[in-house]
MARLOMI-286744 format. One record per residue (C-alpha): x negated, y, z; residue number from 1. Coordinates in Angstrom, 1 decimal. Layout:
! MARLOMI-286744
R      px      py      pz    i
R       X       Y       Z  NUM
...
***
This chain:
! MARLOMI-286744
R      px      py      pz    i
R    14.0    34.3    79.1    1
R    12.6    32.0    81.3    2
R     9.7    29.2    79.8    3
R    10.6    25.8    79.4    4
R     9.6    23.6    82.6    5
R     7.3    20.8    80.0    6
R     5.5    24.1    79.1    7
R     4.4    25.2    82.6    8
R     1.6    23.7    84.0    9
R     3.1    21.1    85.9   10
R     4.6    19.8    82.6   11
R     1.6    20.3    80.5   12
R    -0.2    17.9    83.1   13
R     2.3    15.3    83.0   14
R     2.5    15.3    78.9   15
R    -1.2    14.8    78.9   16
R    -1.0    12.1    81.8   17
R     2.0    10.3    79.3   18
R    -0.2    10.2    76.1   19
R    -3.6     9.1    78.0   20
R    -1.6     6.3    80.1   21
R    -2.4     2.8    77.8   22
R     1.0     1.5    79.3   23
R     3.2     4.6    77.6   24
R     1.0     4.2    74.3   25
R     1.9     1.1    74.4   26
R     5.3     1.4    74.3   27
R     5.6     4.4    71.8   28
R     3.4     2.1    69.3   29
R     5.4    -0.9    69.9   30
R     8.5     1.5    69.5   31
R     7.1     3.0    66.0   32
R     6.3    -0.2    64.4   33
R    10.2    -1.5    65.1   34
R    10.9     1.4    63.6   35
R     9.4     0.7    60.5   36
R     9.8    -2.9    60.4   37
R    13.6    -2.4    60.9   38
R    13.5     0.6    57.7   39
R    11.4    -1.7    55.7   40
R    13.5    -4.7    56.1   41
R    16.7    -2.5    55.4   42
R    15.0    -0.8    52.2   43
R    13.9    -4.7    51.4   44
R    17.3    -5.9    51.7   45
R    20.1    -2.8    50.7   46
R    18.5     0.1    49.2   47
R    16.4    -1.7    46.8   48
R    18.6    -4.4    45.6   49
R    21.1    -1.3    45.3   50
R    18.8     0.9    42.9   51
R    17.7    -2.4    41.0   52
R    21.4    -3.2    40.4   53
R    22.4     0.4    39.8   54
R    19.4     0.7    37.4   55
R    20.2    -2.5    35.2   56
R    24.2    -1.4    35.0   57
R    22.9     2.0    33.6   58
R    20.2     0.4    31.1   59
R    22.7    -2.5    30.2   60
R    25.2     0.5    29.7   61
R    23.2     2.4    27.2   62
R    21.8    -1.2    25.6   63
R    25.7    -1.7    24.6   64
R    25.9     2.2    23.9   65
R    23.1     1.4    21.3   66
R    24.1    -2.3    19.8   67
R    27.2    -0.4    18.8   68
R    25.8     2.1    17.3   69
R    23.8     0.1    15.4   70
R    26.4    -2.1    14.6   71
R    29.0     0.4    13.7   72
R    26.1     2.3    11.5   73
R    25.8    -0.9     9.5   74
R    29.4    -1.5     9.3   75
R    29.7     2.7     7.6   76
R    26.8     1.5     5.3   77
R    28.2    -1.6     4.2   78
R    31.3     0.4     3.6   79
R    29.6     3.5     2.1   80
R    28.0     1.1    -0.5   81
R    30.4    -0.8    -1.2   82
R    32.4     2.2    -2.5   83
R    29.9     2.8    -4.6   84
R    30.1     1.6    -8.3   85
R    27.4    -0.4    -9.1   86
R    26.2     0.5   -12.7   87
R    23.8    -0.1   -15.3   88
R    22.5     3.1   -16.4   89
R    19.7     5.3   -16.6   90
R    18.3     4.6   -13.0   91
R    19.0     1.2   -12.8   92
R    16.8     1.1   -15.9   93
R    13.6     3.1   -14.9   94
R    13.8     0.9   -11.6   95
R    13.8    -2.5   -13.3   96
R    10.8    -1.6   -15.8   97
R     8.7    -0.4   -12.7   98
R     9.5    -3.9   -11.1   99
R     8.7    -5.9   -14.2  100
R     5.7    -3.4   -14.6  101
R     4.4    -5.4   -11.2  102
R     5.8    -9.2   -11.8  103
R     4.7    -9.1   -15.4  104
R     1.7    -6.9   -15.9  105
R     0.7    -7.5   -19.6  106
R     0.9   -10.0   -22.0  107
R    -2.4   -11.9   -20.8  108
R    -1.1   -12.8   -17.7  109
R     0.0   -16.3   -16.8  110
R     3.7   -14.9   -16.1  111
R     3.7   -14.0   -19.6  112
R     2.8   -17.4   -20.7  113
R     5.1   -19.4   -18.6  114
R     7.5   -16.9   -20.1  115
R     6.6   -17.6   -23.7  116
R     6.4   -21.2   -22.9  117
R    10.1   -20.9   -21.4  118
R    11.3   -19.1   -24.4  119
R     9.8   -22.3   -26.8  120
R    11.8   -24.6   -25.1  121
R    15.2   -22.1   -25.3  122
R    14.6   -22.4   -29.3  123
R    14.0   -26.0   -29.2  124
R    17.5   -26.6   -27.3  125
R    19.4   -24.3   -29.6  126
R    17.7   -25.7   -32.6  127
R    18.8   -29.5   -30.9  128
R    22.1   -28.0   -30.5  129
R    22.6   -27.4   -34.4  130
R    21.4   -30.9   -34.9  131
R    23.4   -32.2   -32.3  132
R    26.3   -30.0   -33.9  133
R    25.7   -31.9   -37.6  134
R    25.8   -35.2   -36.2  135
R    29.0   -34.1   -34.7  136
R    30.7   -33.8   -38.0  137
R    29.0   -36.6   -40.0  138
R    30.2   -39.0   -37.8  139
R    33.8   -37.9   -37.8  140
R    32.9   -37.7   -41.5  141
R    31.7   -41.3   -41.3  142
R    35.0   -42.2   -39.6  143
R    37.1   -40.4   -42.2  144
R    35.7   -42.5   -45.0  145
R    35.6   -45.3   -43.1  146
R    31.9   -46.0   -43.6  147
R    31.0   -48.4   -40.7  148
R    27.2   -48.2   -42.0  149
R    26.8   -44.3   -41.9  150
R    28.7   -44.5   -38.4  151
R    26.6   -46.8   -37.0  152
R    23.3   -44.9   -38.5  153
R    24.2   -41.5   -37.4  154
R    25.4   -42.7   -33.9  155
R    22.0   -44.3   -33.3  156
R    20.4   -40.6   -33.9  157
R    23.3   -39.0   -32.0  158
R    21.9   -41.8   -28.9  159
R    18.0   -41.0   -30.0  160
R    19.0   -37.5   -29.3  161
R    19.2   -38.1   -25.6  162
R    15.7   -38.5   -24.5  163
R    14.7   -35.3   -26.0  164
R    17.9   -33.3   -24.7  165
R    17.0   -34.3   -21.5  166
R    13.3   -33.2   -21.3  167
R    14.1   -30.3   -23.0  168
R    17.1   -29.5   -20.5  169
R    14.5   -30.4   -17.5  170
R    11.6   -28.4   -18.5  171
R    13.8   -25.5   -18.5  172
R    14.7   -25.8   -15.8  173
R    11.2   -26.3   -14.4  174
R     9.6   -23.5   -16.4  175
R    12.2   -21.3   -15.0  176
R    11.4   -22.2   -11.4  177
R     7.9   -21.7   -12.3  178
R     8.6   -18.5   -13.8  179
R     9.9   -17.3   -10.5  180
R     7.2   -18.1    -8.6  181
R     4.8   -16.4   -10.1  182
R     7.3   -13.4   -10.3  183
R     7.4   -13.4    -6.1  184
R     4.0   -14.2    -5.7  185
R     3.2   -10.7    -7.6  186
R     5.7    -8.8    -6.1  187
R     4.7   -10.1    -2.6  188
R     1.5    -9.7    -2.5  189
R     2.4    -6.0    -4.2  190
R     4.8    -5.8    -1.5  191
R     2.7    -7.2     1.5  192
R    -0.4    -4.8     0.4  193
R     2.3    -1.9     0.7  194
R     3.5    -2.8     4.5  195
R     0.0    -3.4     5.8  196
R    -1.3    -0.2     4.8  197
R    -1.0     3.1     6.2  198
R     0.8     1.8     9.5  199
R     3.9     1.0     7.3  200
R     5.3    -1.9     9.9  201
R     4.8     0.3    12.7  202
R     6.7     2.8    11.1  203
R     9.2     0.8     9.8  204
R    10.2    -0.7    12.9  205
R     9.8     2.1    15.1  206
R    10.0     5.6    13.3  207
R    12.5     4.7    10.3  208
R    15.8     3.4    10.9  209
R    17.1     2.9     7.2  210
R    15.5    -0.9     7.0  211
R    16.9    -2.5    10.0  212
R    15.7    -5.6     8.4  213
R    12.6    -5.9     6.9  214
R    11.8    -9.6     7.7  215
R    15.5   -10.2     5.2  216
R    13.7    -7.5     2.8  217
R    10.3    -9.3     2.3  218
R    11.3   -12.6     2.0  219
R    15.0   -13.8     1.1  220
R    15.7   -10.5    -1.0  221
R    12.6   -10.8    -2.9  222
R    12.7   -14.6    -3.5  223
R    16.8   -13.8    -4.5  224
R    15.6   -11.3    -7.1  225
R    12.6   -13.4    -8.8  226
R    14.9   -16.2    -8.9  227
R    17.7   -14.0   -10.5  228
R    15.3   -12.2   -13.1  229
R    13.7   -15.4   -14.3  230
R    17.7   -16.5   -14.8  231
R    18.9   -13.4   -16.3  232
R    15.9   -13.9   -19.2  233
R    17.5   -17.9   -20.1  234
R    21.0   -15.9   -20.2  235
R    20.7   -13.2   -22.2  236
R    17.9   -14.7   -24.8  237
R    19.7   -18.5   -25.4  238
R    23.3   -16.8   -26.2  239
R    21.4   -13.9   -28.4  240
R    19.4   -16.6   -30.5  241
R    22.3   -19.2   -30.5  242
R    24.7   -16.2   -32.3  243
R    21.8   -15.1   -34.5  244
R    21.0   -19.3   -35.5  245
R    25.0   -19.9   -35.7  246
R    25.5   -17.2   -37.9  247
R    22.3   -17.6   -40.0  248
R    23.7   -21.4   -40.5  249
R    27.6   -20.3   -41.7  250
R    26.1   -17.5   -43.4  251
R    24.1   -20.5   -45.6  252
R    26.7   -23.5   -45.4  253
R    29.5   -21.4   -46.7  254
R    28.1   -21.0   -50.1  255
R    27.4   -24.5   -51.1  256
R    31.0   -25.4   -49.9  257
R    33.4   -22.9   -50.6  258
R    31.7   -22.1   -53.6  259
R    32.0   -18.0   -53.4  260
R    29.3   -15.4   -53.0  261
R    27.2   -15.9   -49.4  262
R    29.0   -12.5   -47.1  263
R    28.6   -11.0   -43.7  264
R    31.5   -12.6   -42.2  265
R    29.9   -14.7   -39.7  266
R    27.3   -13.1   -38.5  267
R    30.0   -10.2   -37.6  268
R    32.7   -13.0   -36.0  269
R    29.4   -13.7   -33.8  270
R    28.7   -10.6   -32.8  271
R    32.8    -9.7   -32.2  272
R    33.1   -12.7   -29.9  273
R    29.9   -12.8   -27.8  274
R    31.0    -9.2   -27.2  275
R    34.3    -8.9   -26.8  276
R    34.0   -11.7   -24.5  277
R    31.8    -9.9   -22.7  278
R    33.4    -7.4   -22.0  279
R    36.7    -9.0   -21.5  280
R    35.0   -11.0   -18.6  281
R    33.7    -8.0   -17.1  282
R    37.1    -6.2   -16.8  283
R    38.3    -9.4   -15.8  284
R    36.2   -10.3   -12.9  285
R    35.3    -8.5    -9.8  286
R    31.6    -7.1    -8.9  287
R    30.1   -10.4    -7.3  288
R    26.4    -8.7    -7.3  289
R    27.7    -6.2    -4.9  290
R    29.7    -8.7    -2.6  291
R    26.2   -10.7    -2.9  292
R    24.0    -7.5    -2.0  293
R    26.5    -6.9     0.7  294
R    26.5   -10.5     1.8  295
R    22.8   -10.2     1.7  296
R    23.1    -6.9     3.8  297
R    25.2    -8.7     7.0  298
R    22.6   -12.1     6.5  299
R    19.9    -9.9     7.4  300
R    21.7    -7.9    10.1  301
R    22.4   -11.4    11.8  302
R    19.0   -12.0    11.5  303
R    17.2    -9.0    12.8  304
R    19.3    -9.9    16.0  305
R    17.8   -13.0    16.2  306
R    14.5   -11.5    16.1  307
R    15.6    -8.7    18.2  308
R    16.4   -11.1    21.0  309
R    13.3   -13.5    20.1  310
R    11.6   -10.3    20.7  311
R    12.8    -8.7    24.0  312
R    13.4   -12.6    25.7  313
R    11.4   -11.9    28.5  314
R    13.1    -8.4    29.4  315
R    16.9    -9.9    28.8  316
R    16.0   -13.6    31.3  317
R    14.8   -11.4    34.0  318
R    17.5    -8.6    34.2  319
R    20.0   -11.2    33.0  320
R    21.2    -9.6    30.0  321
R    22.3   -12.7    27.8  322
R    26.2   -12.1    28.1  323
R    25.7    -8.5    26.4  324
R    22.7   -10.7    23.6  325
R    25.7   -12.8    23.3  326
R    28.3   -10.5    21.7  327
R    25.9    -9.0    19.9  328
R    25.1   -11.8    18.0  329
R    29.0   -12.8    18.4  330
R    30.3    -9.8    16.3  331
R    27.2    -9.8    13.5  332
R    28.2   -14.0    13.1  333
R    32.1   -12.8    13.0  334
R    31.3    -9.9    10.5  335
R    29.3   -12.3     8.0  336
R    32.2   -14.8     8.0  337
R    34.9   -12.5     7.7  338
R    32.6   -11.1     4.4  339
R    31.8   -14.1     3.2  340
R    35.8   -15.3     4.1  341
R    36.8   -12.2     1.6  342
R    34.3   -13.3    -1.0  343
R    35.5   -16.8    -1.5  344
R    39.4   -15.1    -1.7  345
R    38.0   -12.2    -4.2  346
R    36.2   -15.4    -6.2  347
R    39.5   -17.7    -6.1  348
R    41.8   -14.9    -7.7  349
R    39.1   -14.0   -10.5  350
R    39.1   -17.4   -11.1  351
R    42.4   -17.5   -11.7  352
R    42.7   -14.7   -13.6  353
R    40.2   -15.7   -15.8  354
R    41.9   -18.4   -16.4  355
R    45.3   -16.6   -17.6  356
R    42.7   -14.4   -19.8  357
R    40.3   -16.6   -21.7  358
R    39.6   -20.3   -21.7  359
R    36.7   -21.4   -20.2  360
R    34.2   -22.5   -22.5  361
R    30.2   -23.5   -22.4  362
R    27.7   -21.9   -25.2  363
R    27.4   -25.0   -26.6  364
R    31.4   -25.3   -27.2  365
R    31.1   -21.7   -28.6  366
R    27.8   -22.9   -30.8  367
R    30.1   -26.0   -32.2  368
R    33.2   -24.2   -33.0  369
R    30.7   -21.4   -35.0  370
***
């Protein structure tokens, strides 16, 4: 086989005459770098702007993969708990006692005061109430007899009454705020210690997904459930005492004007109807705390996407990501609304149905008919 003619000698002369000749150089060099410009320019101009838009469909892809994911976790949660029977049991007990173990450490504490203080003022109404309740009937006694003096006298104290009804009504209801912030200033700073140590809000946010809302957690939840236990404590010691005062007052009146033996008749009609109508309004009405937790639950979903997109702003305005931000936050608004829309219907036919059941009535009605 016979050499190729650039490999004889003649051929090797003329290859090493081409690449020492400044002209041919010259025009190789010129023809390499509009090479390159021209590949540049097309990589500038096609392939890049074709990766960079493949890229962003693909991440936007799997960012809408995710949001509904997280959304349709939230969604089986919310539906998970709310099959759930709430109940007030064994566990709901040992939970509560370690909470008021932290909001109310000991009986030296200021929380323990205010509370005392509170509970004073819950006497003093119901005590008021009595009075209020014996004015009541001497002046329809007054009008019976047709006693223009007595009228006259016991509607002036009935009047004088006022002024101490009302400061007693308002410093109930400041001692119960008060009483509720010092239970959330305990727990958060109990709470606060907690998340700042060991890492916990790295962790939380990045390595556990069961709290997809801690900012909800540690501030609106906590301030909901000091505000709810320093209300619970007006509503379950005012209606004890008032049946305990209501009944200790029949149990002496009836004597002195029936004239037969002092029995156990009132303080057992007490008992009967602060119970019974317990529990008749508790198979009457539906579980509001759950529609409340559950309201609570799609409040704090709405807001972690806030945060989420307060967060990650930079990111979404440079690969233009607000249409896909936008339905996000779209079906957490629509899902709170259509909760909240299903709460108000649940609360408007318990209504009514309570009304077909009992009569309502206000613990001072109940205190004046007993």
């Amino acid at each position: 086989m016979a050499a190729p003619a650039w490999f004889s000698a003649a051929g090797l002369s003329s290859l090493r005459s081409a690449f020492t000749n400044p002209a041919a150089l010259r025009r190789v060099g010129l023809g390499a770098a509009a090479g390159l410009a021209a590949f540049y320019y097309l990589k500038r101009t096609v392939i890049d702007p074709y990766r960079a838009r493949k890229a962003e469909a693909a991440r936007l892809k799997e960012e809408q993969i995710a949001n509904d994911a997280v959304l349709k976790t939230l969604k089986g949660e919310l539906n998970a708990r709310g099959k759930q029977k709430v109940r007030v049991d064994a566990v709901f007990a040992a939970r509560l006692r370690r909470l008021l173990a932290i909001v109310l450490p000991g009986i030296r504490s200021k929380e323990f005061a205010l509370l005392a203080l509170h509970t004073c003022f819950l006497v003093s109404r119901t005590l008021l109430s009595i009075y209020v309740s014996r004015l009541d009937g001497t002046i329809v006694q007054a009008i019976v007899d047709r006693n223009g003096t007595q009228f006259a006298w016991e509607l002036l104290q009935w009047i004088g009454v006022a002024l101490p009804a009302t400061y007693i009504n308002s410093m109930i209801r400041y001692l119960e705020s008060k009483v509720a912030i010092q239970f959330r200033t305990r727990l958060v700073r109990h709470v606060y210690s907690l998340y700042m140590s060991d890492d916990c809000y790295y962790k939380v946010g990045n390595l556990d997904g069961r709290l997809t809302n801690p900012d909800q957690v540690l501030t609106q939840d906590v301030s909901n459930f000091c505000s709810h236990l320093s209300h619970l404590w007006s509503h379950l010691s005012k209606p004890a005492l008032d049946v305990v005062l209501m009944s200790y007052q029949l149990f002496v009146a009836m004597p002195a004007k029936s004239g037969h033996a002092r029995t156990r008749t009132p303080l057992i009609l007490g008992t009967v109807v602060v119970f019974g109508t317990g529990m008749l309004l508790q198979w009457a009405t539906p579980p509001f705390g759950k529609l409340v937790a559950e309201e609570a639950r799609a409040d704090g979903a709405l807001r972690a996407c806030h945060s989420r997109l307060i967060t990650h702003a930079e990111e979404i305005a440079f690969f233009g990501g607000h249409k896909i931000e936008e339905s996000v936050l779209n079906k957490a608004y629509t899902a709170l609304v259509k909760h909240m829309n299903n709460t108000f219907r649940i609360r408007i036919g318990s209504y009514a149905q309570s009304a077909r059941t009992l009569p309502s009535c206000s613990d001072d009605d109940v205190c004046g008919w007993l």
